[in-house]
N, C-alpha and C positions, 0 to 999 in steps of 0.2 A: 452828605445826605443822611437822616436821622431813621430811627425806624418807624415804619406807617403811624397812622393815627389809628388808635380801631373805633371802630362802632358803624365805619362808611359802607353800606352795603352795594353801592353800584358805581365803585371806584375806587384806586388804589392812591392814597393820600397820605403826601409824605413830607417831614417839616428837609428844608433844605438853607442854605445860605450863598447869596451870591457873590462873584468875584470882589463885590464893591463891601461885604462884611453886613450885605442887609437879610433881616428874615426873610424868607418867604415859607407858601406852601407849594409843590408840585400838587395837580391834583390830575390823574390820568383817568379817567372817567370809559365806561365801555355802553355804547350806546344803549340808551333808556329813554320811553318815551317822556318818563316826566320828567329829565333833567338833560333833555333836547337842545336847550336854546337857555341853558344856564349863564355860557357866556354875554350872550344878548341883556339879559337880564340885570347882570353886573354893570355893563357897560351903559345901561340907562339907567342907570340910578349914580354912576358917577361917583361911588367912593359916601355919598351923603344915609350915613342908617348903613350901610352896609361894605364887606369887602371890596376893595378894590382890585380889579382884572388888572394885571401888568404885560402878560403875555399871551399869545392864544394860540395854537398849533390845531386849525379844524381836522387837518387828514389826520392827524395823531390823535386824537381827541382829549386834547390835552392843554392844561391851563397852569400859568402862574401866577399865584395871588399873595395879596398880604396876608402876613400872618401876623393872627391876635396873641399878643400878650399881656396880661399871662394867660389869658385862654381859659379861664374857667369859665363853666355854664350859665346862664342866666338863675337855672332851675336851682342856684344855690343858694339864690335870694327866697325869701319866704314870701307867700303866695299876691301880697298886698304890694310888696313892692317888686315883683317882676311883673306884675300887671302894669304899675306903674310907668317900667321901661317901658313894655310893647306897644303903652298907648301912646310914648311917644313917639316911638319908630313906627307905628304903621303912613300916618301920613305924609312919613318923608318916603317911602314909598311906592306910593300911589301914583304914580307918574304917569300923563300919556306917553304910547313908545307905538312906533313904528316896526320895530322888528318883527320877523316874522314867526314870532312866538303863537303857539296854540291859544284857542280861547278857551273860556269854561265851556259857552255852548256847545261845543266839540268833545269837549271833556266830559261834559255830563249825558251828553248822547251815547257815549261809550259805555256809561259806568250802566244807563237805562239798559242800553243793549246787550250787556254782558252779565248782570246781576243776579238773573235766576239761575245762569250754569253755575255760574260763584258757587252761590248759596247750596246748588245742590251737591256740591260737589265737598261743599263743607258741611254735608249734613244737615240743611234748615235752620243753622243758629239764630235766625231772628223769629221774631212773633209776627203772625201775619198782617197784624193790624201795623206792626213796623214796618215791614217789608212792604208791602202796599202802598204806604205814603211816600215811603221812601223811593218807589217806583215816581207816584205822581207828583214828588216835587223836581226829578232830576226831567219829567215831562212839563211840565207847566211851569217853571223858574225861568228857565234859559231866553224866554222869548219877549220877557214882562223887564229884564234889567236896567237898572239905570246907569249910569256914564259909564264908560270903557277903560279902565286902568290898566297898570300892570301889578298884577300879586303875588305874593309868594304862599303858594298852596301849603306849605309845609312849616309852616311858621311859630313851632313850639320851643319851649324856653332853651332847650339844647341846643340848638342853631341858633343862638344869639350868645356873643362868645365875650369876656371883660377884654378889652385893648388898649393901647396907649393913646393914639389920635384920638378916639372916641373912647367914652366908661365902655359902650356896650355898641358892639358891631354885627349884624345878619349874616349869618353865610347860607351854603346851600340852598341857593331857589331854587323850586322846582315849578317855573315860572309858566302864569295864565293871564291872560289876556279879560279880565271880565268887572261883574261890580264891587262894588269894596262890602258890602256887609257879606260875601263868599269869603274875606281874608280871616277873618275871627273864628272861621271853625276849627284851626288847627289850636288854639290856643282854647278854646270852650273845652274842649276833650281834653289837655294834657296833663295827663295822669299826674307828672312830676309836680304839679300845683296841688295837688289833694284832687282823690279821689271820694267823690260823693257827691250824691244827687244834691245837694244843698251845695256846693261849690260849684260843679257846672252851672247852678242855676245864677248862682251869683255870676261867676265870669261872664255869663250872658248877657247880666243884665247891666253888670255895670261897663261894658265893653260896649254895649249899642247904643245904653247912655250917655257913654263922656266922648263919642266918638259920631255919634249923630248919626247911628245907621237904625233901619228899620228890623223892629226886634223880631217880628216874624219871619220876615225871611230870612236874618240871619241864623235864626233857629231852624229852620226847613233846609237849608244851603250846610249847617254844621250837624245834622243830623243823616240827611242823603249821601255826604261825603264821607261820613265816620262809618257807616253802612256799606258803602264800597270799598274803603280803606280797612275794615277789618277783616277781611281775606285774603289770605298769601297763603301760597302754596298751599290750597284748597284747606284751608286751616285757619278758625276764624278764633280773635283775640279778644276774650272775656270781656275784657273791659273796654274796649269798643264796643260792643255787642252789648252790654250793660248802660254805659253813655249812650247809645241811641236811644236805650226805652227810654230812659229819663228826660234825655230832649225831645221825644215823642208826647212827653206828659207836661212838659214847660212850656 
C-alpha cells in the first residue's frame, strides 16, 4: 500500500496492489452526505464513463476501485478539449437507477433552507440581487424538472482521471438523483478551464448547445448551486462568489 493521494477531503484514499499484481485504489470514506451512496452510483453506471467498484465493505465504509493510469487530470487538457471529453461522458452517465440515492429536489430544499445562516455566517458574500434569485430558483426549479437521471453533482475536470481501459474515466460521485441540465454546473464554474466571465459564458453555452439541455435552467441550477457550494467552513470562495454574479448576468 502506497501513500494517500491528496487533495480528497472526506476520505482517506490510498493507491494499493492486490495479491493477483492488479492496481487498485482503497478508498475509506467517513460519512458525508454528498458522498452517501457513492457506491450505488458506481455500481449503475457499470465501469461505462467511469470507475469501476470492485469491492464494497458498507459497515467499514469502505471501497475498492480501479485505479487510473496514469492518472493525470482532465484539467491538463486545455479548455476546448476537456470540454470536449465531458461532453462525451456526460451521456453515458445519465442512467436511470433505482438506488436509493438522494435527489436534487431534496438537495436543493436543503441548500433553500440553510443559505441565509451560510451567508451570514460568511459575512453576506453575495449581492442581494444574487442571493435572491438564487433563493428562487433552488424554490421554483425542483418541482418543474424533466426526466429523472443519475448525476454526478461534482463533475469538474479533476475527477476525470487519463486511464488505460478508457483515455478518460469519472471518479468521485457525489451522486443525485434529478435532471440532466443540473449536471453542467460543476463544469460551467470550473476554474481550472479559465477563469472569466467570457468563458463561463461560453461553457454554458456550448454545453446546452451540443448537449440539448435548456439554457435557462441550466444557468439558474449552475448558478443556485455555485451559491451554496461557495461556503465552507463559514468562509466563502471568491471565485465562486464571482461565477455567480456572472451567471446571474448570462
Amino acid at each position: 500500500m502506497g501513500e494517500p493521494f491528496t487533495g480528497a477531503q472526506v476520505a482517506l484514499v490510498l493507491p494499493a496492489t492486490t495479491a493477483a499484481e492488479m492496481d487498485v485504489v482503497l478508498k475509506i470514506q467517513w460519512p458525508h452526505r454528498e458522498s452517501e451512496h457513492e457506491a450505488e452510483a458506481l455500481l449503475a453506471w457499470k465501469g461505462n464513463g467511469a470507475v469501476m467498484l470492485l469491492e464494497h465493505d458498507e459497515e467499514a465504509h469502505a471501497m475498492l476501485l480501479e485505479r487510473c493510469l496514469p492518472g493525470s487530470h482532465l484539467s491538463t487538457l486545455d479548455g476546448d478539449e476537456a470540454l470536449d471529453v465531458l461532453i462525451g461522458l456526460l451521456p453515458r452517465l445519465w442512467v436511470p437507477v433505482d438506488a436509493p440515492i438522494g435527489t436534487l429536489s431534496e438537495e436543493a430544499g436543503w441548500w433553500h433552507e440553510n443559505l441565509e445562516e451560510w451567508s451570514e455566517r460568511a459575512g453576506h458574500p453575495f449581492s442581494e440581487p444574487l442571493f435572491r434569485a438564487s433563493l428562487e430558483a433552488l424554490s421554483g426549479l425542483p418541482a418543474s424538472q424533466g426526466e429523472q437521471v443519475l448525476l454526478h453533482q461534482d463533475l469538474h475536470p479533476d475527477n476525470v482521471l487519463a486511464a488505460t481501459r478508457e483515455p478518460w474515466l469519472v471518479i468521485d460521485p457525489k451522486p443525485l438523483v434529478g435532471e440532466r441540465e443540473f449536471s453542467i454546473a460543476p463544469i460551467v464554474r470550473a476554474y481550472e478551464l479559465d477563469h472569466s466571465e467570457e468563458s463561463v459564458r461560453g461553457r454554458l453555452d456550448r454545453l446546452t448547445a451540443e448537449l440539448g439541455l435548456d439554457r435557462e435552467r441550466a444557468r439558474l441550477w449552475a448558478m443556485a448551486q455555485t451559491v451554496a457550494w461557495a461556503i465552507d467552513a463559514g468562509e466563502a470562495d471568491p471565485f465562486h462568489v464571482q461565477t455567480a454574479e456572472w451567471l446571474l448576468a448570462s
